[in-house]
Wavefront OBJ file of the C-alpha trace (Angstrom):
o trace
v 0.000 0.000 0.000
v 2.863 2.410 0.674
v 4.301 2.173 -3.054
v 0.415 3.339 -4.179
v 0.661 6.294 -2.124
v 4.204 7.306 -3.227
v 3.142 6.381 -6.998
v 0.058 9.218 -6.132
v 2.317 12.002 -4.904
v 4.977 11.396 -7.104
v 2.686 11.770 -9.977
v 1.097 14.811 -8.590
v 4.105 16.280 -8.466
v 7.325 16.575 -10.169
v 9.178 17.549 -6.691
v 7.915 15.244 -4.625
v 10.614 13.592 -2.400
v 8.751 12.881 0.336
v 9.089 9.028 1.768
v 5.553 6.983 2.340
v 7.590 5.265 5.188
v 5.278 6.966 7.879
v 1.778 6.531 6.230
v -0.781 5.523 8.867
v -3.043 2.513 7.875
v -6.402 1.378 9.453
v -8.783 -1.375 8.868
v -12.839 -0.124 8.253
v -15.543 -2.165 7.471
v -14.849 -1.168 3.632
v -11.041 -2.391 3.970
v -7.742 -0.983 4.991
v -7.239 2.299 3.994
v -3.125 4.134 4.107
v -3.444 7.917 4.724
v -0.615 10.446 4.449
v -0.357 13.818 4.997
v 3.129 15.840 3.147
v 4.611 19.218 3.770
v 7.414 20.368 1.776
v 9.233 23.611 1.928
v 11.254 24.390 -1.297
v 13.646 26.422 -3.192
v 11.881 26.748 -6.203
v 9.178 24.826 -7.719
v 10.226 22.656 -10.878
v 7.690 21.781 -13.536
v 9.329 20.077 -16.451
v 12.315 21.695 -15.812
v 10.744 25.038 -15.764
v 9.961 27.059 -12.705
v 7.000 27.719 -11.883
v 7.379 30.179 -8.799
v 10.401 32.466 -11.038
v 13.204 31.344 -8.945
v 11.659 31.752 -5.318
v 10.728 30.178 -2.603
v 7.955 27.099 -2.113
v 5.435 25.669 0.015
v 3.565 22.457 -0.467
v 1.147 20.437 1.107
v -0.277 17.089 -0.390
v -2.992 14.463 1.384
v -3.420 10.924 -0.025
v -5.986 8.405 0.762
v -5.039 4.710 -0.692
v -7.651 1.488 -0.169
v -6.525 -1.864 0.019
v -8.055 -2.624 -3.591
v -5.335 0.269 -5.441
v -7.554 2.765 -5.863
v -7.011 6.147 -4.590
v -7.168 9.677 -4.418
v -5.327 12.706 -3.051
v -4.773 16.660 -3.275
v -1.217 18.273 -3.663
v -0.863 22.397 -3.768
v 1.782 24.632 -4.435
v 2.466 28.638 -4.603
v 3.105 29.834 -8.164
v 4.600 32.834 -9.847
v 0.297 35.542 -9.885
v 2.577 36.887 -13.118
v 2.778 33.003 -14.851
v -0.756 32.248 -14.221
v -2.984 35.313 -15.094
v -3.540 36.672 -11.559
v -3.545 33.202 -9.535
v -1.010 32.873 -6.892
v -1.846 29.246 -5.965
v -1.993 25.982 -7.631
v -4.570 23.011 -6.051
v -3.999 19.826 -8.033
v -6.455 17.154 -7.546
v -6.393 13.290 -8.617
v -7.731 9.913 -8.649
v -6.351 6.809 -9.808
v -5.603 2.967 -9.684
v -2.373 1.234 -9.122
v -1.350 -2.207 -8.377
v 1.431 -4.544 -8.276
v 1.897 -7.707 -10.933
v 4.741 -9.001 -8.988
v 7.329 -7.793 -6.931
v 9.200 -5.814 -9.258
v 6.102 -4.914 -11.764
v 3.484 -2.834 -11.093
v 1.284 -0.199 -13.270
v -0.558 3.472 -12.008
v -3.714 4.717 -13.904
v -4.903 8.207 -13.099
v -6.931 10.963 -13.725
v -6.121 14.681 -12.148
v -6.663 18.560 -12.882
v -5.006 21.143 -11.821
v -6.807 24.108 -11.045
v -5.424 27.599 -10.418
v -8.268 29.928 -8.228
v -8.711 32.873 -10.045
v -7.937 32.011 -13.000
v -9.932 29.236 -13.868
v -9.389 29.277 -18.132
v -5.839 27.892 -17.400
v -7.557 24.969 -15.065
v -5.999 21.820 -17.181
v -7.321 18.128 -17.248
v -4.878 15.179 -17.552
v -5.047 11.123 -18.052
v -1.919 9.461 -16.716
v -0.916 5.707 -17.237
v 2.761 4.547 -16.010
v 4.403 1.395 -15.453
v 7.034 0.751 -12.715
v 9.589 -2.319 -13.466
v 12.987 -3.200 -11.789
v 13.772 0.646 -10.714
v 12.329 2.241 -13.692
v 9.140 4.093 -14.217
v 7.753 4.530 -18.044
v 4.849 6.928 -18.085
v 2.586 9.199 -20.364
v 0.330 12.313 -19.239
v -2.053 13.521 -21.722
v -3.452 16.754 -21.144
v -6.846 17.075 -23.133
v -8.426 19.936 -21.644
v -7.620 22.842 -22.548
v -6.240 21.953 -26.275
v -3.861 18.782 -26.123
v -0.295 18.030 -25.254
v 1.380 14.862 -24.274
v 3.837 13.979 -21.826
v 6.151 11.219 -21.874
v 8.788 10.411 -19.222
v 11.402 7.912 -18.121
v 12.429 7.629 -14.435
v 14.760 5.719 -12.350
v 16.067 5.153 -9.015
v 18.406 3.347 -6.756
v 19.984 3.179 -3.479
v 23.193 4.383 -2.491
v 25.227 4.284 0.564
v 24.724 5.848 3.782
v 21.102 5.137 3.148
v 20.683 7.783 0.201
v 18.586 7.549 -2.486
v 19.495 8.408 -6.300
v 17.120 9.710 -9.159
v 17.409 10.061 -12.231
v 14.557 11.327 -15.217
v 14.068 12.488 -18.211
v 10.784 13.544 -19.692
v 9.545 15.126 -23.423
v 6.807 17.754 -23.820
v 5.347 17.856 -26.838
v 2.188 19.969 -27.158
v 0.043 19.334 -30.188
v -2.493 22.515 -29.798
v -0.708 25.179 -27.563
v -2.312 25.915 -24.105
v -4.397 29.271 -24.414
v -1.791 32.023 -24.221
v 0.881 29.960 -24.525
v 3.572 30.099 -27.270
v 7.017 28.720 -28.001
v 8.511 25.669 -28.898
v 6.251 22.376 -29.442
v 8.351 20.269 -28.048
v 11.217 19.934 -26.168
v 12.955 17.735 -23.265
v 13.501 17.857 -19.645
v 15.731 16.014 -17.358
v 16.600 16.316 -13.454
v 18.892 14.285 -11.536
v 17.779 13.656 -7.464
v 19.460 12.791 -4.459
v 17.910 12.246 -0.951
v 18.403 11.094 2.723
v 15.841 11.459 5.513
v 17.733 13.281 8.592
v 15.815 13.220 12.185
v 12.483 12.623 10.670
v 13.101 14.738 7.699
v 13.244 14.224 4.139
v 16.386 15.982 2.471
v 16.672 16.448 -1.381
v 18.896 18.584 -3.774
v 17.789 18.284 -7.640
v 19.312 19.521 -10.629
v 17.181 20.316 -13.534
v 17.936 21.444 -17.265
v 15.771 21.447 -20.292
v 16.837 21.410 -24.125
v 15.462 24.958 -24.633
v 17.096 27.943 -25.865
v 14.841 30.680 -26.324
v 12.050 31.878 -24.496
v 10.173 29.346 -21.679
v 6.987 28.260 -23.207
v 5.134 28.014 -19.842
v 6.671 31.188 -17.985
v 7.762 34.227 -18.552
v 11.869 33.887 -17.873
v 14.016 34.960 -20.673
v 15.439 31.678 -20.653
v 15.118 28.195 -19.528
v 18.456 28.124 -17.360
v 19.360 25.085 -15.423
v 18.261 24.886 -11.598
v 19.137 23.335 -8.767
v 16.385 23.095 -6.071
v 16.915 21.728 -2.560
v 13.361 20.905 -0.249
v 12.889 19.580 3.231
v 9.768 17.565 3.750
v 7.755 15.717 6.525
v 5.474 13.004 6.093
v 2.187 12.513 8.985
l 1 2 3 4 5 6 7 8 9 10 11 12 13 14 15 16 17 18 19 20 21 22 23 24 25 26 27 28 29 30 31 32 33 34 35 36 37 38 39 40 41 42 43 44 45 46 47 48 49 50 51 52 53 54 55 56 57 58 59 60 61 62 63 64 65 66 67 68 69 70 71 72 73 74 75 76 77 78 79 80 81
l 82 83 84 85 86 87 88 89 90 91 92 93 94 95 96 97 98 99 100 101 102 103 104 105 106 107 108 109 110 111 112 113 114 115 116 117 118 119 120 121 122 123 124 125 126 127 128 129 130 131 132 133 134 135 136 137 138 139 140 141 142 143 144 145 146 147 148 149 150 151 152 153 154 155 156 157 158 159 160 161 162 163 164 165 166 167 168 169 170 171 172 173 174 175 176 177 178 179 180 181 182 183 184 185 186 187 188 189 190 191 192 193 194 195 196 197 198 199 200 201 202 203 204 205 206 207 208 209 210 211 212 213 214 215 216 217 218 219 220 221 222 223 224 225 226 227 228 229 230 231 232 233 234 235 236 237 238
């Protein structure tokens, strides 16, 4: 139950280092459910390799509800950049999905989620998600149908290392058929980010470094350029 949870945030969110290690679980008369409840404070928040706060400072907040069966469904949210996002200076994301395990080193994620931005509702996108986890590696697509289309595709993987650290490593393409309303630039381009973590005294420690493929102008924000970043974040898991 504790990989369906971390296969929910981690979708939800593409800085989400948080560990599932202290989910709570309890047994109703509908089944065991996991809950977990994440707070992250950030550097920066990274959205396919673009920031989407211009450089500063983050706060983040996720609950996830898992049932025995693989279903699920959870909330993340995030400040963003009022200037990025017409006015809104918050982004609430919220999803549903299904994820299960077809042994112990194969397992698949189906989800639906939209992320909504109060305010500003005509920038409110809907997304269909389907990923498959095997032997450290994630393969995954996000389709965003609503408004116009783009599609999503991503690679992850990750491993132990010594000292009880943990390694990442992804690389995802964007490649957006219709643009987004009020959106211009390139129609696709690549994203990559490479993670390392520890949890210290109860808390989760990360330092990322992100870079994307673009030259010009950021498509999704208004930097003059897409530079690379590195973001560091501190989270805690209820």
């Amino acid at each position: 139950m504790m990989k369906k949870l971390a296969v929910a945030v981690a979708t939800a969110s593409t800085l989400s280092f948080a560990t599932m290690t202290h989910a709570e679980a309890f047994d109703t008369a509908l089944g065991e459910f996991d809950t977990s409840m994440t707070a992250t404070l950030a550097t920066q928040y990274i959205w396919r390799g673009q920031s989407q706060t211009d450089g500063a400072g983050a706060v983040q907040g996720s609950l996830d509800i898992a049932h025995e069966s693989g279903l699920y469904i959870g909330a993340w949210a995030s400040n963003v950049d009022s200037e990025d996002f017409g006015g809104s200076s918050v982004e609430f994301d919220y999803y549903a999905g299904y994820g299960g395990a077809i042994t112990d080193d194969i397992g698949y994620d189906l989800q639906w989620a939209t992320y909504t931005y109060p305010g500003n509702s005509s920038i409110d996108v809907q997304e269909a998600l389907a990923s498959l986890s095997l032997y450290g590696f994630v393969l995954g697509a996000k389709y965003a149908y609503d408004p116009g289309s783009a599609l999503y595709t991503y690679i992850d993987y990750g491993f132990d290392l010594p000292w009880d650290m943990g390694l990442g490593l992804h690389y995802g393409l964007t490649d957006t058929k219709d643009p987004l309303d009020g959106v211009s630039g390139d129609e696709k381009y690549g994203d990559w980010a490479v993670s390392i973590g520890k949890t210290v005294l109860g808390l989760d420690l990360a330092l990322m470094y992100s870079d994307t493929d673009l030259d010009d102008d950021c498509p999704y924000t208004s930097s003059d350029s897409c530079d690379s970043n590195f973001t560091f974040s501190v989270s805690k898991t209820l």
